[in-house]
N, C-alpha and C positions, 0 to 999 in steps of 0.2 A: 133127521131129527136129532142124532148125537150132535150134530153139528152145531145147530139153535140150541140144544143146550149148553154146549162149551163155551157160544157164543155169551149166552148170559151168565155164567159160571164167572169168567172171567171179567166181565159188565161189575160183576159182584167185587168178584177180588178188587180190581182195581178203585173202585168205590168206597169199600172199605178201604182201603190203605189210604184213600187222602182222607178219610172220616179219620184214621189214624193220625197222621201226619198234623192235622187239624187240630188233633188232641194234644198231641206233643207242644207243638208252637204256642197253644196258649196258656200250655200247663209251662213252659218254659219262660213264656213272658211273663206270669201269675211268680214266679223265682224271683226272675230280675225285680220285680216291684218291690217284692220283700226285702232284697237285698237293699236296693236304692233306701228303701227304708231306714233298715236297719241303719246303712253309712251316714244317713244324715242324723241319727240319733248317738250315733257314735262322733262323728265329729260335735255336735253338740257336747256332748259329757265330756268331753275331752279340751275344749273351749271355757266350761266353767273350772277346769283345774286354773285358771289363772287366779281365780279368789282365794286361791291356797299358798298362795305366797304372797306376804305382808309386803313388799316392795310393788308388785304389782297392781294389788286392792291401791296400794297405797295414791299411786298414777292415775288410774281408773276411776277413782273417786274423787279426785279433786277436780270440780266444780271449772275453776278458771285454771284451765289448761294451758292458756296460751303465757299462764306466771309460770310456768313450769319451764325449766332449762331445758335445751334442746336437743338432747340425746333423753330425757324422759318426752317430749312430745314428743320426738319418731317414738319411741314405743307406744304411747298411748294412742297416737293416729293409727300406727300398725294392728296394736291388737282393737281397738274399734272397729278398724276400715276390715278385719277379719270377720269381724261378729257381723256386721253387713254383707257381705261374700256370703257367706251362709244361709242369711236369707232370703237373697238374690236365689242361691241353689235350690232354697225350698220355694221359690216362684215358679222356679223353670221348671222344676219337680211335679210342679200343678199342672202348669203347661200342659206337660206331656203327659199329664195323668197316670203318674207315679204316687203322687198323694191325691187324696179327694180333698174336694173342695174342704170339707168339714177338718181336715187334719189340717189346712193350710192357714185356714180360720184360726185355730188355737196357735199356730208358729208364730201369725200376723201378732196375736194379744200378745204373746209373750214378747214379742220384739217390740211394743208400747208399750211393756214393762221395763224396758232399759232406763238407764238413768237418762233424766231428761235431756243432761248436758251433751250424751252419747251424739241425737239424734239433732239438736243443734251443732255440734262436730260435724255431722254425716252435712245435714243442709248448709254450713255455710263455709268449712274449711277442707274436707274430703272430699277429690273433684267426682263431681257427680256425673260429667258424662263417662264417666267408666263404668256407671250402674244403667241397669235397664232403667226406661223411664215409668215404668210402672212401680218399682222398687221405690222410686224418689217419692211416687205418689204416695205409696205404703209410708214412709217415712212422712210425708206432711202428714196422714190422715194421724197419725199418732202424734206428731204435735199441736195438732188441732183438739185431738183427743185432752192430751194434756192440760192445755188449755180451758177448756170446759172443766175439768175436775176440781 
């Protein structure tokens, strides 16, 4: 009888501990999420400090990029072709359900809030097969968007 019971004593223990173990791993993965979060809001804020220096707004905003000399277009491809990296990471973010759909939603608006010119940069001079092609998709639907407005 001691026996059957040590037998399920231990039934128990062992039970609980991957009940344990179970708890850990998703309370550990429930971290990384946040984390992943957090990085890509930090990279964000830290992408709009380029509007804080008048040389750079200055690149950024001009329209016909390709009159621009050519050590300001490597900047202005570099930091565009950044701001697209970013939301290639907030794609793959989704992917792997890091962000919910619904947070990937407002990344998406905000990246058809770029200046129009950005996203014709992106489609016709930034090689595109370096972006996922869902990303390129994202990027038509916002000048389709455009377009309509």
């Amino acid at each position: 009888m001691f026996a059957r019971i040590s037998q399920v004593l231990g039934a128990l223990a062992v039970l609980a501990s991957l009940l344990f173990v179970g708890y850990e791993l998703q309370r550990n993965n429930d971290l990384a999420v946040v984390q992943s979060q957090h990085e890509l809001l930090s990279l964000q804020v830290g992408m709009k400090e380029w509007l804080t220096d008048p040389e750079t707004l200055r690149i950024l905003t001009t329209e016909d990029y390709t009159a621009l000399p050519a050590d300001e277009q490597l900047v202005f491809f570099a930091l565009v072709g950044a701001w697209f990296d970013l939301y290639e990471a907030v794609f793959l973010a989704r992917k792997r359900h890091i962000i919910t759909d619904e947070q990937y939603l407002i990344w998406r608006n905000g990246m058809c809030t770029v200046p129009p010119h950005w996203l014709r940069a992106f489609r016709t001079l930034i090689n595109q097969d370096n972006y996922l092609p869902e990303v390129v998709e994202e990027v038509d639907y916002c000048i389709a968007r455009d377009r309509r407005s």
